[in-house]
ROVO-690062 format. One record per residue (C-alpha): residue number from 1; residue in one letter; x, y, z. Coordinates in steps of 0.05 Angstrom, whole numbers. Layout:
BEGIN
(NUM; 'A'; (X; Y; Z))
...
This chain:
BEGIN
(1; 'X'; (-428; 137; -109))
(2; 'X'; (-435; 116; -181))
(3; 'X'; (-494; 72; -206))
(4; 'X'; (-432; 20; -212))
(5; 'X'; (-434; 14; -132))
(6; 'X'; (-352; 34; -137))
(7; 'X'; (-332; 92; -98))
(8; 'X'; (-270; 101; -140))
(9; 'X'; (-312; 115; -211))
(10; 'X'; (-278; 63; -244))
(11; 'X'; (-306; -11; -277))
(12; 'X'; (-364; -23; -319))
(13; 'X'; (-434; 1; -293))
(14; 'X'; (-463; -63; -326))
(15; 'X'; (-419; -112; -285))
(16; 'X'; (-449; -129; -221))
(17; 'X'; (-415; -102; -161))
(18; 'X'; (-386; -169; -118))
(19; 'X'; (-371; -164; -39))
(20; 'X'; (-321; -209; 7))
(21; 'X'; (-355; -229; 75))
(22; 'X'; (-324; -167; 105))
(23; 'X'; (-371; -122; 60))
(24; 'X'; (-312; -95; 15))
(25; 'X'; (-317; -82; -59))
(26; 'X'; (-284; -159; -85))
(27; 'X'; (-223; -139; -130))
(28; 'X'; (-231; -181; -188))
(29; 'X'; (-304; -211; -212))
(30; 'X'; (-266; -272; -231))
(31; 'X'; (-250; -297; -169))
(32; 'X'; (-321; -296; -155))
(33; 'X'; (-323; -370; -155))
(34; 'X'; (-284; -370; -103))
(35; 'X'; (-315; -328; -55))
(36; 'X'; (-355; -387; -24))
(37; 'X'; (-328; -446; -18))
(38; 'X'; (-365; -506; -57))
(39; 'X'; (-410; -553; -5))
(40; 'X'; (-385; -626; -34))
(41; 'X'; (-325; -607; -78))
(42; 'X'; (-320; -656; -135))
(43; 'X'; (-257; -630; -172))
(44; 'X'; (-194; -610; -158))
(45; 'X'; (-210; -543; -165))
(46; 'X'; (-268; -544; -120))
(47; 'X'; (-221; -580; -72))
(48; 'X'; (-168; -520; -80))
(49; 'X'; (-226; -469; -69))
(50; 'X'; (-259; -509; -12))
(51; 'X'; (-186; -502; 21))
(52; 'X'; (-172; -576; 18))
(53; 'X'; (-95; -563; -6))
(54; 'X'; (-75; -634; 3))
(55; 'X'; (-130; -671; -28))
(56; 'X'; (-125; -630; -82))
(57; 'X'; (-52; -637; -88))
(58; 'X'; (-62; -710; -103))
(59; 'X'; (-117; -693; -156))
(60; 'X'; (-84; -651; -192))
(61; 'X'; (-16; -700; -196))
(62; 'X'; (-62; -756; -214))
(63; 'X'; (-90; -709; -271))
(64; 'X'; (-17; -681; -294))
(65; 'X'; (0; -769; -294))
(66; 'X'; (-56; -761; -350))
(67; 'X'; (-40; -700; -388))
(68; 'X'; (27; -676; -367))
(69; 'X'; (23; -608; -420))
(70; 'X'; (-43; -579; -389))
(71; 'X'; (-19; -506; -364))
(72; 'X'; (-92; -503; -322))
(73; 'X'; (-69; -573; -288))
(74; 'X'; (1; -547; -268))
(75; 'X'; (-16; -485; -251))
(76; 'X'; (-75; -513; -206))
(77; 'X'; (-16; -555; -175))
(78; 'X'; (31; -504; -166))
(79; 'X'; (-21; -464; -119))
(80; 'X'; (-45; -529; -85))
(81; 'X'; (26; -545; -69))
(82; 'X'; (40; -473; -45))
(83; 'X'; (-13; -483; 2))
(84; 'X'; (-6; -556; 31))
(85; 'X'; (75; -540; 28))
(86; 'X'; (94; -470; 41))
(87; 'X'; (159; -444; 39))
(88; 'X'; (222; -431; -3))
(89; 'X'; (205; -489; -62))
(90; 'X'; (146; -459; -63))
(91; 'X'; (158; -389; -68))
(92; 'X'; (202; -412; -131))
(93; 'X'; (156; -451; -166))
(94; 'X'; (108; -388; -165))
(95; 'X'; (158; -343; -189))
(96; 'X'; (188; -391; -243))
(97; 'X'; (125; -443; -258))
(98; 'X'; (162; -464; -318))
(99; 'X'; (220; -502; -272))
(100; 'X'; (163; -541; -226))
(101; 'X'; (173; -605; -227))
(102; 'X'; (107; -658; -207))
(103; 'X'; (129; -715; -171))
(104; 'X'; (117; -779; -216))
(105; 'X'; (94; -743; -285))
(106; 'X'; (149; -738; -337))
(107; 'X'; (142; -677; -380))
């Protein structure tokens, strides 16, 4: 196995090799943040990550109220909302984010 800890060769042998709880290779280092859940989630991220869909729903909608424009803020939404919500209005509003619509922010 490369010095990397990747059996496929690929990735940089600098970047730290990151495992999910069932002791596979973790796709994307990014996500890494989310590979535990935070202990006393403060935001609405952390509430999104800690798997808290609703509270974070309302977070994020009272955020978007605030700044309606912020891409991180509706996109945060549209995943919360997928979660807490699932089916076909959310399937759409991941495939076309640009059509979601937040309850009570005007945009």
């Amino acid at each position: 196995m490369p010095s990397n800890g990747r059996s496929d060769g690929g990735g940089d042998a600098r970047r730290p090799t990151l495992l999910r709880a069932d002791r596979s290779l973790w796709p994307d280092p990014r996500t890494q943040a989310f590979a535990l859940p935070p202990a006393v989630p403060h935001t609405a991220d952390d509430l999104l990550a800690a798997g808290d869909a609703a509270r974070a729903v309302a977070r994020y909608s009272d955020a978007l109220a605030e700044r309606p424009h912020d891409p991180h803020l509706l996109s945060g939404w549209i995943v919360a909302h997928a979660l807490h919500a699932p089916g076909p209005a959310a399937r759409r509003m991941l495939a076309r984010p640009e059509l979601a619509r937040v309850p009570g922010v005007s945009r």
